[in-house]
C-alpha positions, 0 to 999 in steps of 0.5 A, a space after each residue: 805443176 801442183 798434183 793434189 790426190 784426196 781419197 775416195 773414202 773423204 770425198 764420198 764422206 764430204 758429199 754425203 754431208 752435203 746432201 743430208 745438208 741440203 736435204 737431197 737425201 736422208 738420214 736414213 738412205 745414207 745410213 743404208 747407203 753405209 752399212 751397204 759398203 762396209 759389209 760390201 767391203 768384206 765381199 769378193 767384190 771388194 777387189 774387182 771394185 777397187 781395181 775399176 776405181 783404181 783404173 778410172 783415177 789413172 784414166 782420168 790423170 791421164 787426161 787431167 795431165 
């Protein structure tokens, strides 16, 4: 069995390419929708996020596997 692992931070980035192809949503919200998690990322939320993040991958491999 073949495990592949992509990070978040390019799967966002690819879907966020998609959507401003596909004009579901505008440059402008993804813009916003950016500065919001860089400043977002120097927050105390920061950790909490990263650890839910974390423990929804390793439900879902769980499942996956």
């Amino acid at each position: 069995m073949t495990t592949f692992s992509i990070s978040a931070v390019v799967l966002l980035g690819i879907l966020l390419v998609v959507f401003i192809r596909n004009k579901s949503i505008k440059l402008g919200y993804t813009l916003l929708a950016v500065l919001f998690g860089f400043f977002l990322a120097k927050t105390s939320a920061a950790a909490p996020i990263q650890t839910f993040l974390t423990q929804i991958a390793t439900t879902v491999n769980q499942i996956t596997h």
